[in-house]
TORPA-4810 file (N, C-alpha, C, O; in nm, 3 decimals):
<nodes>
NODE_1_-1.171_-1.051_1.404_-1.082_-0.938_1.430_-1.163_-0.831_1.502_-1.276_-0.800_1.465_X
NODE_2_-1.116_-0.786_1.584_-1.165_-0.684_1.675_-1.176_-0.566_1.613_-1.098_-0.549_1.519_X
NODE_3_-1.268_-0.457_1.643_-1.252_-0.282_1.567_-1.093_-0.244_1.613_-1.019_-0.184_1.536_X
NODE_4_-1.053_-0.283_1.741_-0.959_-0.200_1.741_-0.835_-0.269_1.629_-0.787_-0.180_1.559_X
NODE_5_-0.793_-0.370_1.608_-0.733_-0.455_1.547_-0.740_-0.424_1.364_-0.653_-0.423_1.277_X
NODE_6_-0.871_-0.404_1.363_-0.888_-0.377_1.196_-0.880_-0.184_1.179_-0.883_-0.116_1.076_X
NODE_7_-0.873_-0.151_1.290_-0.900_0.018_1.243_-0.687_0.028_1.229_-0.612_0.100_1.163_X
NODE_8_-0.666_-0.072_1.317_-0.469_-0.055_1.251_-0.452_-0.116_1.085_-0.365_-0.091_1.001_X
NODE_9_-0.530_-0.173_1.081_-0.500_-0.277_0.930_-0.537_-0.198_0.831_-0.479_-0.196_0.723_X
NODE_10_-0.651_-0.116_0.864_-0.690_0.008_0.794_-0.603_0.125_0.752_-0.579_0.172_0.641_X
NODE_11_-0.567_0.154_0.860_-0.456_0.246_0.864_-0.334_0.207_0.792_-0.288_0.277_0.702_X
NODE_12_-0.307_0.151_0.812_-0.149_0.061_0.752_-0.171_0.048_0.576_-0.084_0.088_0.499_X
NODE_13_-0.308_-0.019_0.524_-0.318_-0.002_0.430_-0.398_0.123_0.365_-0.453_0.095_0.259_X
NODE_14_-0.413_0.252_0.409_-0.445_0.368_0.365_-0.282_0.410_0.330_-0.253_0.453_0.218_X
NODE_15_-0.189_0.394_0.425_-0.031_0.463_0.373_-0.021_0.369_0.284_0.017_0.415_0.177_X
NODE_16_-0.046_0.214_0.279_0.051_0.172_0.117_-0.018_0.218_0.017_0.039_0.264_-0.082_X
NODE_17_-0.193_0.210_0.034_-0.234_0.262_-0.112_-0.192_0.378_-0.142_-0.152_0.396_-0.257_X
NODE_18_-0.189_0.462_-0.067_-0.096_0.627_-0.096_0.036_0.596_-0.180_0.060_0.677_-0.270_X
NODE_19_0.140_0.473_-0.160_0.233_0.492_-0.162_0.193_0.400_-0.329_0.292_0.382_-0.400_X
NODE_20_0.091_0.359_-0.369_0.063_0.240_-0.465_0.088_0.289_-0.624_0.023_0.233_-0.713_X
NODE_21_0.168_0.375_-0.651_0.151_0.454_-0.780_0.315_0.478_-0.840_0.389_0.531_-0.758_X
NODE_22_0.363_0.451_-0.946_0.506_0.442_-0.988_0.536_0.594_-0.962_0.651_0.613_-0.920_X
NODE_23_0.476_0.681_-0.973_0.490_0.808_-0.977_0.531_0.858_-0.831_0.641_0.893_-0.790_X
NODE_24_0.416_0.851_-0.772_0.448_0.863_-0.633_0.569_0.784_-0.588_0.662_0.854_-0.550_X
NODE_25_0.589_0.643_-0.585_0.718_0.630_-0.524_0.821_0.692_-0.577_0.925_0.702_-0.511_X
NODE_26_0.808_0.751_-0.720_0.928_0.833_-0.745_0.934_0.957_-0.692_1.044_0.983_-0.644_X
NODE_27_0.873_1.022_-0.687_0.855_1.128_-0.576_0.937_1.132_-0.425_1.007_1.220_-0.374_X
NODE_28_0.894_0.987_-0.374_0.943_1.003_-0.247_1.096_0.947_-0.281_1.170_0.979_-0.188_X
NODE_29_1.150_0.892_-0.359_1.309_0.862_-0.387_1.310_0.949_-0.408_1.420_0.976_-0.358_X
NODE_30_1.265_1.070_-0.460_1.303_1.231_-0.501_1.362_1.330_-0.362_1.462_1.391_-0.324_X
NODE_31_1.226_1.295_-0.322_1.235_1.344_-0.208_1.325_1.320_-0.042_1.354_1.402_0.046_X
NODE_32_1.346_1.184_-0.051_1.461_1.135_0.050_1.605_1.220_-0.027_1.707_1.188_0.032_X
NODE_33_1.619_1.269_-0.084_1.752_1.340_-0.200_1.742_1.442_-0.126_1.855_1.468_-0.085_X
NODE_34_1.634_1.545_-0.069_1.611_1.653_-0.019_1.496_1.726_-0.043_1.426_1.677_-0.132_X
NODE_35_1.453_1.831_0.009_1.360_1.922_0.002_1.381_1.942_-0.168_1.487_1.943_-0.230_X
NODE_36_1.202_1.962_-0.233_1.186_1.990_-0.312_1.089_2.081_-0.372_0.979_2.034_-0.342_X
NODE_37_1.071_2.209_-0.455_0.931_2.281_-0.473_0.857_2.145_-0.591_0.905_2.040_-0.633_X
NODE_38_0.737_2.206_-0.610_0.673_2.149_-0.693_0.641_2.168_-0.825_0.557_2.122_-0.901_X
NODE_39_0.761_2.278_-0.834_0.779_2.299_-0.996_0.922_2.223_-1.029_0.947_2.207_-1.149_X
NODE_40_1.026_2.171_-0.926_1.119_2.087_-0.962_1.005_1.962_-1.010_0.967_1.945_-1.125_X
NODE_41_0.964_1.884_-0.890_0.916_1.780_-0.852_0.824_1.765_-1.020_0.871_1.689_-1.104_X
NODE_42_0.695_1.847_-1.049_0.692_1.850_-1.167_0.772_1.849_-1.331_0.727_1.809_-1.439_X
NODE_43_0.873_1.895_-1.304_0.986_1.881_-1.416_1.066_1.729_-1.428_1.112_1.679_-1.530_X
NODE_44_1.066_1.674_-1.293_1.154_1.530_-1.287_1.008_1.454_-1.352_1.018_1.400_-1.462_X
NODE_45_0.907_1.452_-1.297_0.851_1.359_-1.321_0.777_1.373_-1.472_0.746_1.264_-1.519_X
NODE_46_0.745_1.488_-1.552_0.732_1.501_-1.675_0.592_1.530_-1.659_0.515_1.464_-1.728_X
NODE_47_0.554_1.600_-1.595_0.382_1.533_-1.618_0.345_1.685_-1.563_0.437_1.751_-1.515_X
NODE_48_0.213_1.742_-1.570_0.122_1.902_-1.525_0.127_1.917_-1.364_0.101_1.840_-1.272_X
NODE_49_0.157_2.003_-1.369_0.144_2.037_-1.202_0.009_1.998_-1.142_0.010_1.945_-1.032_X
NODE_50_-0.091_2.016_-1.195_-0.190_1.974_-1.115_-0.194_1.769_-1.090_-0.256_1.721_-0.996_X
NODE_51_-0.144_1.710_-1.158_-0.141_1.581_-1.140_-0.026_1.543_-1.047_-0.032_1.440_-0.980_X
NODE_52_0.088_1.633_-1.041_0.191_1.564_-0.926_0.140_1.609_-0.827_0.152_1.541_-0.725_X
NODE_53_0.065_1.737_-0.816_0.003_1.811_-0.697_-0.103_1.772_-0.632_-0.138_1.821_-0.524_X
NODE_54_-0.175_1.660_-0.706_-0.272_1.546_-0.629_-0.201_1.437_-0.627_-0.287_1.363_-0.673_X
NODE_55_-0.079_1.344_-0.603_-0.015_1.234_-0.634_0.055_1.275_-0.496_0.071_1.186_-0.412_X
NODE_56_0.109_1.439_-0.463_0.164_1.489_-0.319_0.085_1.473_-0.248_0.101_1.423_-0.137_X
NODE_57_-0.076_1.534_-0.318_-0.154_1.560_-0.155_-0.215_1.419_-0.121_-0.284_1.410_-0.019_X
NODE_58_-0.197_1.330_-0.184_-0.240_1.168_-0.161_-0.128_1.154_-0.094_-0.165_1.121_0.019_X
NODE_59_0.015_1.161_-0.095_0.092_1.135_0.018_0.099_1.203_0.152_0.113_1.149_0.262_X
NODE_60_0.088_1.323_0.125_0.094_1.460_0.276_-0.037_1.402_0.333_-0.034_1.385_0.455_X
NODE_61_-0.172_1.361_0.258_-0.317_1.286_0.354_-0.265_1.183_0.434_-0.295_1.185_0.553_X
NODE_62_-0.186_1.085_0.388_-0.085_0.996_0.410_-0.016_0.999_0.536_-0.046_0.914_0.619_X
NODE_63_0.064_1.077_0.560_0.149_1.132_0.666_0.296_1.089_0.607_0.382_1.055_0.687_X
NODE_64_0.329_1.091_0.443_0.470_1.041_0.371_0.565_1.145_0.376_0.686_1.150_0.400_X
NODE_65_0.438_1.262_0.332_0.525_1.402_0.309_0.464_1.534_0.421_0.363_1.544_0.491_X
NODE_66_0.575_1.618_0.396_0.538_1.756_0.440_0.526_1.860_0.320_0.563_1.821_0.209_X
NODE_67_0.485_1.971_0.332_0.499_2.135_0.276_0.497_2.224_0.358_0.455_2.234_0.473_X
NODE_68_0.554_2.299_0.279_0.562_2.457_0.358_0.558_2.564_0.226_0.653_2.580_0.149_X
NODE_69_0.473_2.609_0.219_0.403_2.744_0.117_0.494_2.839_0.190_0.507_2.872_0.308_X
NODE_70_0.570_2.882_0.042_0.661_3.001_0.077_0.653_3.086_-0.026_0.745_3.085_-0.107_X
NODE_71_0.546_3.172_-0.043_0.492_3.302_-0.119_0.402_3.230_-0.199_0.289_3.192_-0.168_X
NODE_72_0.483_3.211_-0.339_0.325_3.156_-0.379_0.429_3.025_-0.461_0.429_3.011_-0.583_X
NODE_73_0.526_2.927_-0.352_0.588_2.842_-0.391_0.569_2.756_-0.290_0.617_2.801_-0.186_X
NODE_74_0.506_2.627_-0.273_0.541_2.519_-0.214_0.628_2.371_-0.221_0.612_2.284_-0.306_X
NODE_75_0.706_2.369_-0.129_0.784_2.298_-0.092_0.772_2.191_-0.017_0.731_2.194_0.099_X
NODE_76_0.810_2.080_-0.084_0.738_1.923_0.017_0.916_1.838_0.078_1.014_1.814_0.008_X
NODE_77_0.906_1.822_0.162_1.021_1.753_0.197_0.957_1.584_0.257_0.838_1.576_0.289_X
NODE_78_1.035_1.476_0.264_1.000_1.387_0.355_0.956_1.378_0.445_1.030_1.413_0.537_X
NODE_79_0.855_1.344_0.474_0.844_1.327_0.659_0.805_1.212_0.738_0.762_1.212_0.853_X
NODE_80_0.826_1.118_0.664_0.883_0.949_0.756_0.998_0.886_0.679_0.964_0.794_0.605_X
NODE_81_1.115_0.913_0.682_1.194_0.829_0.601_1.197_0.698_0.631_1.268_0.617_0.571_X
NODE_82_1.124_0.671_0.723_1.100_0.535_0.742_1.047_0.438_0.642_1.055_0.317_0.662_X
NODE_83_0.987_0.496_0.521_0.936_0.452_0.438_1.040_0.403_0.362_1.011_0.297_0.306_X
NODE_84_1.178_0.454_0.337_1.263_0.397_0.280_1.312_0.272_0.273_1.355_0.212_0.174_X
NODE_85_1.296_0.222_0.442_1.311_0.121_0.506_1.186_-0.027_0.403_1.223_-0.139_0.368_X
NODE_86_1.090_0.015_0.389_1.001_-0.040_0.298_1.067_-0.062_0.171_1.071_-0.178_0.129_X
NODE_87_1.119_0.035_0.103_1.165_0.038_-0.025_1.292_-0.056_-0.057_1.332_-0.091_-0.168_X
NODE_88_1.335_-0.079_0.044_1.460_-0.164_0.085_1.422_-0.299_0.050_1.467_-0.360_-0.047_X
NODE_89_1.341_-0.342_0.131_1.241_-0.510_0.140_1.187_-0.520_-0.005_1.192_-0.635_-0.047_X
NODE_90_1.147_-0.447_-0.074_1.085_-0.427_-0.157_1.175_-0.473_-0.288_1.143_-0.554_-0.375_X
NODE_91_1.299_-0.394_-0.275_1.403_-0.453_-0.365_1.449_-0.590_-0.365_1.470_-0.674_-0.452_X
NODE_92_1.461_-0.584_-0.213_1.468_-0.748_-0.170_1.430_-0.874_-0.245_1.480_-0.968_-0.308_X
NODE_93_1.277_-0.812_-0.191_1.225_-0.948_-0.307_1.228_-0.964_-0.444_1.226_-1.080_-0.485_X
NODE_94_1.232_-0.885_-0.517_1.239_-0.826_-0.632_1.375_-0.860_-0.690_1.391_-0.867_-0.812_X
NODE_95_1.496_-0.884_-0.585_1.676_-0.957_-0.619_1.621_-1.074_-0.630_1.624_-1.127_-0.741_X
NODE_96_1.555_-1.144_-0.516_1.507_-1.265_-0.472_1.426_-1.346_-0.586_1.456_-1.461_-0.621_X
NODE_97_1.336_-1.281_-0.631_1.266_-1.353_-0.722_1.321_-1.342_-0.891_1.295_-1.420_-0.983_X
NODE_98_1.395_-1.231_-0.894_1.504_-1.255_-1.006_1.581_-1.387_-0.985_1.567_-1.477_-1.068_X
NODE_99_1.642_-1.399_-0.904_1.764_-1.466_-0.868_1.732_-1.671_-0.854_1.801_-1.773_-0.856_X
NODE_100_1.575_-1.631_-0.841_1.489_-1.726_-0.839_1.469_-1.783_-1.046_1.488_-1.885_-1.113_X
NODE_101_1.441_-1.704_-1.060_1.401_-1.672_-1.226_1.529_-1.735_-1.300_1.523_-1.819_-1.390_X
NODE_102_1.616_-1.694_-1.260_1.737_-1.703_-1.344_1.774_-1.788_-1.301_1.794_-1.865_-1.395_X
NODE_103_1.808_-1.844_-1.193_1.813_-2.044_-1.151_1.697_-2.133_-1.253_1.723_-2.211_-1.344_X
NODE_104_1.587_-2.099_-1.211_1.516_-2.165_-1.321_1.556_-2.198_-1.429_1.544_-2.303_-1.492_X
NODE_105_1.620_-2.070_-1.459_1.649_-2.092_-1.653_1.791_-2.190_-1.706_1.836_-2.242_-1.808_X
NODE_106_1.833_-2.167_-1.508_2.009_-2.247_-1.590_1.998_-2.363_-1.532_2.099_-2.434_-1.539_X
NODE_107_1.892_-2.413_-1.467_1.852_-2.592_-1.482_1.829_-2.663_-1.547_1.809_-2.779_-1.509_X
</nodes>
């Protein structure tokens, strides 16, 4: 594999490990819903602001999310909903290998 070839493979897998955490993908289903501060975003997910607030900035390093600091409140909205598109396939297989599972069982 060539540098230029592996510095994309790199890249590609820096956004899934970002995205690799139950928390974080709940976040971004949060967040495809609409703009959110991070004292909502903290309240859905149950957990200290400083832990969703590194779980964001692992996605915003990412390029998943945005913010915008508005006084002394920040606000993260989506910023590739393309990622949803992932989350889609994702279910996919996940019908698929159920659907797989449960044939098994009625043979």
């Amino acid at each position: 594999m060539d540098p230029k070839t592996l510095a994309r493979y790199e890249a590609r897998a820096h956004i899934i490990k970002a995205m690799a955490h139950p928390t974080r993908l709940f976040l971004v289903d949060e967040l495809a819903k609409g703009e959110k501060c991070v004292c909502e975003l903290t309240e859905l997910v149950g957990a200290d602001i400083s832990t969703v607030s590194k779980h964001l900035s692992l996605l915003k390093n990412a390029g998943i999310v945005q913010d915008d600091k508005r006084g002394l409140m920040v606000f993260y909205t989506l910023r590739t909903p393309c990622v949803l598109n992932l989350f889609a396939c994702i279910e996919g297989v996940m019908k698929q290998k159920a659907a797989e599972a449960l044939a098994a069982l009625e043979s």
